[in-house]
PDB file of N, CA, C and O in Angstrom:
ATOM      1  N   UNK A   1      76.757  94.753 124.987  1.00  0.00           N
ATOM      2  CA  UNK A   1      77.427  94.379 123.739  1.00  0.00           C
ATOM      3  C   UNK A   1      76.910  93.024 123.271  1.00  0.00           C
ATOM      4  O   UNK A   1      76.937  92.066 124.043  1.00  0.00           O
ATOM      5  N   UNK A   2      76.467  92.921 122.099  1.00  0.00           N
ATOM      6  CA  UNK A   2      76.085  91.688 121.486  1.00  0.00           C
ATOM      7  C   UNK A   2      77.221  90.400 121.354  1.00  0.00           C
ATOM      8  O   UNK A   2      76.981  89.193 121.326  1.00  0.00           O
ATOM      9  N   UNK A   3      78.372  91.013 121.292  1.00  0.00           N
ATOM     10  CA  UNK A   3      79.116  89.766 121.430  1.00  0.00           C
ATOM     11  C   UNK A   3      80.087  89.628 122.881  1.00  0.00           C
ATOM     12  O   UNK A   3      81.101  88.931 122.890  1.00  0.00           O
ATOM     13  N   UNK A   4      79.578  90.457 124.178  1.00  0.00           N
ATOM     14  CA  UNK A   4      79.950  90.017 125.107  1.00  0.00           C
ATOM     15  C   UNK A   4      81.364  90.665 125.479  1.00  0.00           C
ATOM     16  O   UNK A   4      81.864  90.762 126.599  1.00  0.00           O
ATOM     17  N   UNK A   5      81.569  90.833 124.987  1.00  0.00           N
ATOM     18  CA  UNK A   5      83.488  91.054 124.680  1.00  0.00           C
ATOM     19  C   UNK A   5      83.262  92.822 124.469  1.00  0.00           C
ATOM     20  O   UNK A   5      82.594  93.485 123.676  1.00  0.00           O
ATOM     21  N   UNK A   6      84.230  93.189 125.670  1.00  0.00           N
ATOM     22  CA  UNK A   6      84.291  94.869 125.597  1.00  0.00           C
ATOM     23  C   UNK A   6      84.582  96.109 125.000  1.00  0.00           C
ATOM     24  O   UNK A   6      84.294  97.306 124.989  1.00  0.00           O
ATOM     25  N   UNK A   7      85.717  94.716 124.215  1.00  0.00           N
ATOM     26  CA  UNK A   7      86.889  95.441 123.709  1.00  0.00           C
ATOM     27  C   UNK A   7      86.759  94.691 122.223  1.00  0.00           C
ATOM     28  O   UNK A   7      87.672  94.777 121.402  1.00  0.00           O
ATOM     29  N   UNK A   8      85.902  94.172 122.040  1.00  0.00           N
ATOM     30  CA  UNK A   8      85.790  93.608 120.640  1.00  0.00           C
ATOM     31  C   UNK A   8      86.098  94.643 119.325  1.00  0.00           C
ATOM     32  O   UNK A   8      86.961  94.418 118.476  1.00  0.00           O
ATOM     33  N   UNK A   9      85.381  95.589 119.343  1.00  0.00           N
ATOM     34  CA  UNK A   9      85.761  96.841 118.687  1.00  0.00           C
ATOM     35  C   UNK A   9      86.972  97.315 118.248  1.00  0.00           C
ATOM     36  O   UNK A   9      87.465  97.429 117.125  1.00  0.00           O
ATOM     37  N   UNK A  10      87.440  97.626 119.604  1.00  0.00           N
ATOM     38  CA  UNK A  10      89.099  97.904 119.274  1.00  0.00           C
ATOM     39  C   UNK A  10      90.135  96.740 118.877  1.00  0.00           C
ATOM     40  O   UNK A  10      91.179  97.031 118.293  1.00  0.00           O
ATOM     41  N   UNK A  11      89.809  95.393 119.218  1.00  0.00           N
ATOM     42  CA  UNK A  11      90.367  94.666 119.013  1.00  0.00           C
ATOM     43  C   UNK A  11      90.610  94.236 117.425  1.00  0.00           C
ATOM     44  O   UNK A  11      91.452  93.552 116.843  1.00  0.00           O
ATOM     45  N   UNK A  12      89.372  95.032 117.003  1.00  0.00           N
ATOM     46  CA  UNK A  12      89.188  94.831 115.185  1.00  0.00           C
ATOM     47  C   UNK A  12      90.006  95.711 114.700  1.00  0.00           C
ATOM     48  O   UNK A  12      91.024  95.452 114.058  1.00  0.00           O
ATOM     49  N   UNK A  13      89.518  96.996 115.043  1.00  0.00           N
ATOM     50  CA  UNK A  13      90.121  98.640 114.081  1.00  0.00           C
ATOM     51  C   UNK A  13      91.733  98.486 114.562  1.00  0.00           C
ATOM     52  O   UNK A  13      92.719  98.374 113.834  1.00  0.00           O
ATOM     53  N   UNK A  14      91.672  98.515 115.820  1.00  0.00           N
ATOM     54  CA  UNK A  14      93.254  98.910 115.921  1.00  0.00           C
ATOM     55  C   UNK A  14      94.292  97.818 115.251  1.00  0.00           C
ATOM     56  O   UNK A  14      95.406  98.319 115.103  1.00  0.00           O
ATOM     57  N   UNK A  15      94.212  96.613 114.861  1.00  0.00           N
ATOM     58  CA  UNK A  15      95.111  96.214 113.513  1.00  0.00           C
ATOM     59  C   UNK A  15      94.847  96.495 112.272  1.00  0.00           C
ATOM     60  O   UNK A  15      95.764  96.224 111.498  1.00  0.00           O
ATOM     61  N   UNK A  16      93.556  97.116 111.644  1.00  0.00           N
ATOM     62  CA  UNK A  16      93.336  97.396 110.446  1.00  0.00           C
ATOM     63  C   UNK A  16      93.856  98.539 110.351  1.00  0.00           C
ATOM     64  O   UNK A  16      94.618  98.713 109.400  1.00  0.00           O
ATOM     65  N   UNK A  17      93.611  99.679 111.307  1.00  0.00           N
ATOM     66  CA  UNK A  17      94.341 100.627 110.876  1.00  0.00           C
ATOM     67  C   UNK A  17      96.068 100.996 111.151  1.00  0.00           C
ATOM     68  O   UNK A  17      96.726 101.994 110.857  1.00  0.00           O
ATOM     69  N   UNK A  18      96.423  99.772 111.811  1.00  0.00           N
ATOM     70  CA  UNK A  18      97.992  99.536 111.431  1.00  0.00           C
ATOM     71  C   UNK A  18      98.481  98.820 110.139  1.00  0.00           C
ATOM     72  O   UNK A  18      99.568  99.025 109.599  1.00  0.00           O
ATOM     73  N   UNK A  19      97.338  97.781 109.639  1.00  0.00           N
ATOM     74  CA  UNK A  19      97.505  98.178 108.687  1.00  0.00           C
ATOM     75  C   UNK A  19      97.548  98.801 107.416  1.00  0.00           C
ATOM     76  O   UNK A  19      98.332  98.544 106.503  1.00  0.00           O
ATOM     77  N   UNK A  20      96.551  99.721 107.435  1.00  0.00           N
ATOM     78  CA  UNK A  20      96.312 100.791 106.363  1.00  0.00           C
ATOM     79  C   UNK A  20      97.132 101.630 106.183  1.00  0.00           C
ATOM     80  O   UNK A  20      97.223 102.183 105.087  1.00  0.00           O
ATOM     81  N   UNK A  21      98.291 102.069 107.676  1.00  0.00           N
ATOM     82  CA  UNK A  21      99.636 102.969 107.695  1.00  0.00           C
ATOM     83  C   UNK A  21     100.457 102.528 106.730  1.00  0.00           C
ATOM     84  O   UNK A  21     100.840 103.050 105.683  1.00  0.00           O
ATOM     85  N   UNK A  22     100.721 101.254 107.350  1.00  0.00           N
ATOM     86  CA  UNK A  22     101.978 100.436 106.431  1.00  0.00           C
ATOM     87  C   UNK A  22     101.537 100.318 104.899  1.00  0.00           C
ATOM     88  O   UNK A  22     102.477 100.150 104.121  1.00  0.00           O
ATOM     89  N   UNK A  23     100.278 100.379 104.350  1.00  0.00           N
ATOM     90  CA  UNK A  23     100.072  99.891 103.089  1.00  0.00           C
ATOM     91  C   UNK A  23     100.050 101.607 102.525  1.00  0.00           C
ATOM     92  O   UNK A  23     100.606 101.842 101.452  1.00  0.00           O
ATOM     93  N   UNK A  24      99.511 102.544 103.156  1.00  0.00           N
ATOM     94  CA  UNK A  24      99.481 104.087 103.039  1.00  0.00           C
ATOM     95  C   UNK A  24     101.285 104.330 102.787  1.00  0.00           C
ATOM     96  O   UNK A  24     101.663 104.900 101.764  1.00  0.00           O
ATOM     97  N   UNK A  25     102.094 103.929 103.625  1.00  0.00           N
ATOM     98  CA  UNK A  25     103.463 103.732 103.781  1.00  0.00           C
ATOM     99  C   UNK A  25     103.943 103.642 102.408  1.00  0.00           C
ATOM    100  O   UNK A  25     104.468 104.550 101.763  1.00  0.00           O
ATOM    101  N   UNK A  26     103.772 102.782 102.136  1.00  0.00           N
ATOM    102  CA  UNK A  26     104.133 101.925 100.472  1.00  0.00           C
ATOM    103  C   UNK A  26     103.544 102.727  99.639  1.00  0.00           C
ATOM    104  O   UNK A  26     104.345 103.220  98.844  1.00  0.00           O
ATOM    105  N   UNK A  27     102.510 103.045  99.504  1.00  0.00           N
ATOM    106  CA  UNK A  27     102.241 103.858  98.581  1.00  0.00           C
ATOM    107  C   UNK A  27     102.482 104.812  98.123  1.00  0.00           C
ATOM    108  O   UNK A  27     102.432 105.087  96.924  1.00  0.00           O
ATOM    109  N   UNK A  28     102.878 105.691  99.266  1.00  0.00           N
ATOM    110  CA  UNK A  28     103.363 107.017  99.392  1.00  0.00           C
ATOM    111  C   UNK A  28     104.857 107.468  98.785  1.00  0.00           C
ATOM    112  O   UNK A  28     105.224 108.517  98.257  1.00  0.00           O
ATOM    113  N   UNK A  29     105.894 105.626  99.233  1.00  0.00           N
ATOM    114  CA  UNK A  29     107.202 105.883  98.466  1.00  0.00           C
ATOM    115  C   UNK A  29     106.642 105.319  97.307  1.00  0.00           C
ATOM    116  O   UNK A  29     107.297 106.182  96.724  1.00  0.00           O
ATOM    117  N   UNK A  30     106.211 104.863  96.625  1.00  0.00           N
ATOM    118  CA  UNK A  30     105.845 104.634  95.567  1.00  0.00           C
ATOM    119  C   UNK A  30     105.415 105.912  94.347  1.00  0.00           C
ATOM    120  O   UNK A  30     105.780 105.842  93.174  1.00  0.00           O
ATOM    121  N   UNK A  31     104.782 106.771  94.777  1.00  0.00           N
ATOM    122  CA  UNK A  31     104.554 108.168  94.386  1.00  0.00           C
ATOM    123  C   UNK A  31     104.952 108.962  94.204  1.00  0.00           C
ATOM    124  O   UNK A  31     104.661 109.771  93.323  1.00  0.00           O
ATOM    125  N   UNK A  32     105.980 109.016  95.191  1.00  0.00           N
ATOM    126  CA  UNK A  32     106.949 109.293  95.113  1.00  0.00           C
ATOM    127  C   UNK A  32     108.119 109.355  94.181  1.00  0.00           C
ATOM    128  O   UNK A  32     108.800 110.291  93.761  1.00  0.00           O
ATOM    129  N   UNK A  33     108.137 107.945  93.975  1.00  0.00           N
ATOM    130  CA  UNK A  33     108.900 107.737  93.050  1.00  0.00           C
ATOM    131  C   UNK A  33     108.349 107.802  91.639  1.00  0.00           C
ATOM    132  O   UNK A  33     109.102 107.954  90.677  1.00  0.00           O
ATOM    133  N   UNK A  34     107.289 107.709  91.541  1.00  0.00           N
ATOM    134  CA  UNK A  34     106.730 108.073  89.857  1.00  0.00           C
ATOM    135  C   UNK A  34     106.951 109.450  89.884  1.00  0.00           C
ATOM    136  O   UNK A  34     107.792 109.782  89.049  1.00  0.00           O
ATOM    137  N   UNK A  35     106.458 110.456  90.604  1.00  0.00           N
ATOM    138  CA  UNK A  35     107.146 111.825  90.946  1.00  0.00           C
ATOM    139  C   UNK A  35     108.452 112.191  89.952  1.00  0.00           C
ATOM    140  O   UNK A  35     108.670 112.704  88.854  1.00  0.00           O
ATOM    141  N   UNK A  36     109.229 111.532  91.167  1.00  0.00           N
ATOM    142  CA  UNK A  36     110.598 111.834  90.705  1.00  0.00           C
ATOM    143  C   UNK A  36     110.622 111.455  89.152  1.00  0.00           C
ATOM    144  O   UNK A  36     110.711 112.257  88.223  1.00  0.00           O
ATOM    145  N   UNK A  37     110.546 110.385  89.086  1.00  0.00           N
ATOM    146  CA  UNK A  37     110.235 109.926  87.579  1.00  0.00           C
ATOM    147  C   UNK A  37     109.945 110.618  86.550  1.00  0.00           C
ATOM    148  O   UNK A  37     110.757 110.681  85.627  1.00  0.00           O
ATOM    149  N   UNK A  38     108.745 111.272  86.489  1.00  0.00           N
ATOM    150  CA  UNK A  38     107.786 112.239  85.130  1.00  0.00           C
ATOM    151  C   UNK A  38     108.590 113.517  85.964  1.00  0.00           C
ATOM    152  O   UNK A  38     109.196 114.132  85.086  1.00  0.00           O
ATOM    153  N   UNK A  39     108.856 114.200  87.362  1.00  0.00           N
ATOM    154  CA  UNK A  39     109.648 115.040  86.569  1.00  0.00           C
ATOM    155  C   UNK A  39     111.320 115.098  86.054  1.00  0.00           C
ATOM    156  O   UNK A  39     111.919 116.137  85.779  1.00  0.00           O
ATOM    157  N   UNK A  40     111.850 113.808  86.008  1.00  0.00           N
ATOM    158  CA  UNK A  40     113.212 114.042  85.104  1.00  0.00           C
ATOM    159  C   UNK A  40     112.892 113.940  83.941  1.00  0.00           C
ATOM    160  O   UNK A  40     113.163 114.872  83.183  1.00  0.00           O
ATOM    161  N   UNK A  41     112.136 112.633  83.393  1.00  0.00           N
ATOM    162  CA  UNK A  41     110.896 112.996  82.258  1.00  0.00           C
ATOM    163  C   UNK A  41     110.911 114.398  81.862  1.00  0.00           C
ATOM    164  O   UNK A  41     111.671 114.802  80.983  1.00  0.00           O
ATOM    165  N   UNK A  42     110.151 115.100  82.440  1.00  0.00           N
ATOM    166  CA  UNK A  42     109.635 116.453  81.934  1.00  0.00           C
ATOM    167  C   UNK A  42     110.786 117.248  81.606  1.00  0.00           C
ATOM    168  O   UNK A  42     111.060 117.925  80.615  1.00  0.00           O
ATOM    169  N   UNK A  43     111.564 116.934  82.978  1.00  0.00           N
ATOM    170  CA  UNK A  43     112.867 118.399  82.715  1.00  0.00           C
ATOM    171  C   UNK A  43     114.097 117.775  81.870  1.00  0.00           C
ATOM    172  O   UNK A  43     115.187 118.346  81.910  1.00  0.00           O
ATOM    173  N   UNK A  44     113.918 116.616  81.114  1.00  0.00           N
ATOM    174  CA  UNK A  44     114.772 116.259  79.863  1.00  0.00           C
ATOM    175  C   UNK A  44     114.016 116.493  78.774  1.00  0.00           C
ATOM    176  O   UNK A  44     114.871 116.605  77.896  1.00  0.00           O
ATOM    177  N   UNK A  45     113.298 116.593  78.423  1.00  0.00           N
ATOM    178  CA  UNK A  45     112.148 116.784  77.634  1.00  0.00           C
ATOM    179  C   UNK A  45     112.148 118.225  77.216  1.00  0.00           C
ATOM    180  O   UNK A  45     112.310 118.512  76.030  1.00  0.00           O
ATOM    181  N   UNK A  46     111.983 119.089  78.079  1.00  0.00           N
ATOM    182  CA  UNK A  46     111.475 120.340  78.393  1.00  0.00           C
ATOM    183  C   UNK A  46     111.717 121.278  79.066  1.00  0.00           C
ATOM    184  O   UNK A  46     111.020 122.292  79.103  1.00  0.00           O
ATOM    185  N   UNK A  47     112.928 121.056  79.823  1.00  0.00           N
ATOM    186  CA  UNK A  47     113.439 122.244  79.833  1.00  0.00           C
ATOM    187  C   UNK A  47     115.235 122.379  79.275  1.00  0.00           C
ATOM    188  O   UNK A  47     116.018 121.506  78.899  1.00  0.00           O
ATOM    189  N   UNK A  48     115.386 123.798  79.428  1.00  0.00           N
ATOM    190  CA  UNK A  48     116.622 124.085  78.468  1.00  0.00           C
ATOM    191  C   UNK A  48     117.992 123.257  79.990  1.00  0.00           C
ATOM    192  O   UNK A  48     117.694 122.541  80.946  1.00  0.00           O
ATOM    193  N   UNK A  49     119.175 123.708  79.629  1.00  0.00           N
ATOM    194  CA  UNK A  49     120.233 123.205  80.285  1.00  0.00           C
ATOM    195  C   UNK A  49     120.178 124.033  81.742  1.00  0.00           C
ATOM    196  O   UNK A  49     120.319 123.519  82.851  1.00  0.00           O
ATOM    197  N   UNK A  50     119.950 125.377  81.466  1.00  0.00           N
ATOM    198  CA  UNK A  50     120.152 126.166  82.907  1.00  0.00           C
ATOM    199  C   UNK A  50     118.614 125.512  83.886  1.00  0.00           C
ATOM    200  O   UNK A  50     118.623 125.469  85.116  1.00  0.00           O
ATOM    201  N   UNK A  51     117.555 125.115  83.138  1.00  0.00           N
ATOM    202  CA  UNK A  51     116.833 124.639  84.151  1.00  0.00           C
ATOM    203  C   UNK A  51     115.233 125.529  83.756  1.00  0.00           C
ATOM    204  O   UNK A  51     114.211 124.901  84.033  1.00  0.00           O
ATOM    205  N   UNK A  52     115.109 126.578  83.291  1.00  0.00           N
ATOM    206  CA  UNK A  52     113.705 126.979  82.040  1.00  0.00           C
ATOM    207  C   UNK A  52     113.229 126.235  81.777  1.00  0.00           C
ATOM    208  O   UNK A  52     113.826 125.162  81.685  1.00  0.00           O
ATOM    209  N   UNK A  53     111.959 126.317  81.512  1.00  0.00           N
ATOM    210  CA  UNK A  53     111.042 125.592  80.910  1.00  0.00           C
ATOM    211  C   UNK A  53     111.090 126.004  79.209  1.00  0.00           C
ATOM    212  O   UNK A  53     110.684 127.130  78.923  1.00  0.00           O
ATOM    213  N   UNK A  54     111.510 125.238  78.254  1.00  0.00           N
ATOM    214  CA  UNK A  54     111.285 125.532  77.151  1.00  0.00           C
ATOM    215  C   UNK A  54     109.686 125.504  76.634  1.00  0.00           C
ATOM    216  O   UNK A  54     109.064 124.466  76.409  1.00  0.00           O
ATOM    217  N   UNK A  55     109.277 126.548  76.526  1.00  0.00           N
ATOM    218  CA  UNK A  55     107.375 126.211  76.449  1.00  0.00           C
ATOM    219  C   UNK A  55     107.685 126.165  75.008  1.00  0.00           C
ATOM    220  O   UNK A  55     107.022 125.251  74.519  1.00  0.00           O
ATOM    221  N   UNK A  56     108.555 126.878  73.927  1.00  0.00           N
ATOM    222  CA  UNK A  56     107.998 126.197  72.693  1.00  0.00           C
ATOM    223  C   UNK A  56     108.055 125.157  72.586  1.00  0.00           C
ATOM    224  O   UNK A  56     107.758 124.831  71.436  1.00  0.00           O
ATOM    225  N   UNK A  57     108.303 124.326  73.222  1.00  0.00           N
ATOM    226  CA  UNK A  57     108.539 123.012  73.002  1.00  0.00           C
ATOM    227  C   UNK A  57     107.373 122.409  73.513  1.00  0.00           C
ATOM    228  O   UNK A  57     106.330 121.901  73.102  1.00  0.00           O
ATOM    229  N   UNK A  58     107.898 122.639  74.466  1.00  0.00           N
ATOM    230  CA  UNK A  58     106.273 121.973  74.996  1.00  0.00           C
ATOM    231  C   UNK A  58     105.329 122.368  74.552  1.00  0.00           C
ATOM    232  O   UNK A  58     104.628 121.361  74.459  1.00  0.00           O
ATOM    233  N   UNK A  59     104.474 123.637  73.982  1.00  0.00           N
ATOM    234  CA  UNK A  59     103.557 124.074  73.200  1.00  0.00           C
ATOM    235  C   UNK A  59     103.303 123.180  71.689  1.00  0.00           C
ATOM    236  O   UNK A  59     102.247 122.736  71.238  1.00  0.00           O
ATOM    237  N   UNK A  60     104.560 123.123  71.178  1.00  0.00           N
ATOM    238  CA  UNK A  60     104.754 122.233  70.278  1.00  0.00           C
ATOM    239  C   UNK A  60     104.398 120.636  70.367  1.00  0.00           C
ATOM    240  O   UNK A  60     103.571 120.143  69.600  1.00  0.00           O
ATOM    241  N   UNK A  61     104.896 120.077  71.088  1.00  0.00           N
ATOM    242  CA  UNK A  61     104.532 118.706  71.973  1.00  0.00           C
ATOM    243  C   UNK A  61     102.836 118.791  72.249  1.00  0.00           C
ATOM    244  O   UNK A  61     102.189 117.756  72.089  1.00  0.00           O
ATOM    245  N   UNK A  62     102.210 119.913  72.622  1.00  0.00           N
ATOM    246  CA  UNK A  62     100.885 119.244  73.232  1.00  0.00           C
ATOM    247  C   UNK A  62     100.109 119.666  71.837  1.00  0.00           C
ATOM    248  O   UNK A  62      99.154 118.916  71.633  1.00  0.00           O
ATOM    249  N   UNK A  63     100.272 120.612  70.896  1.00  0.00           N
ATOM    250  CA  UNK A  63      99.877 120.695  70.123  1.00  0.00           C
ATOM    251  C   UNK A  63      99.777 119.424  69.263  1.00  0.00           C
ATOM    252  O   UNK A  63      98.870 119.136  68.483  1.00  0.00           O
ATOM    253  N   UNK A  64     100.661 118.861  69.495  1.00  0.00           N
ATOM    254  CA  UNK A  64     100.876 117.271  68.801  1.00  0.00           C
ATOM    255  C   UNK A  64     101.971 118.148  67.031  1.00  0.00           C
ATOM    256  O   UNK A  64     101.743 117.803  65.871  1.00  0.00           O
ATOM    257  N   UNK A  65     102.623 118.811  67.289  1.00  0.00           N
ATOM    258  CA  UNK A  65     103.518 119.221  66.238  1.00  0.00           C
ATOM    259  C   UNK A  65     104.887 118.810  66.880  1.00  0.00           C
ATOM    260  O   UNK A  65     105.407 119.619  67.649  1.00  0.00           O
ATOM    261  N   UNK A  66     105.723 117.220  66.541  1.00  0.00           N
ATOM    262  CA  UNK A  66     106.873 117.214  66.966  1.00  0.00           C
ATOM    263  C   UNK A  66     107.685 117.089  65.851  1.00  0.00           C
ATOM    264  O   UNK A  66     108.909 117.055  65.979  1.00  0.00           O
TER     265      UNK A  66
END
């Protein structure tokens, strides 16, 4: 080993990839939560009361006819 040290290697990766969990972690509730987000978004938007998708509407909407 060029720098002597055996364990130099692991001594690097194994905190980077603890921390890439924790930052993977965060992200994930984060996505989560935009998720949840665009779809109450969507299903106030677009769909009827029982829970359907109103597509004229939405057909209407992407058509750009509101």
């Amino acid at each position: 080993f060029i720098s002597g040290e055996d364990t130099l290697f692991t001594d690097i990766i194994e905190p980077l990839g603890h921390k890439a969990k924790e930052k993977n972690d965060v992200f994930m509730e984060s996505y989560a939560q935009m998720i949840n987000k665009f779809t109450k978004e969507f299903t106030n938007e677009f769909c009827t009361d029982s829970g359907q998708i109103d597509w004229k509407k939405l057909v209407e909407f992407n058509s750009g006819k509101k």
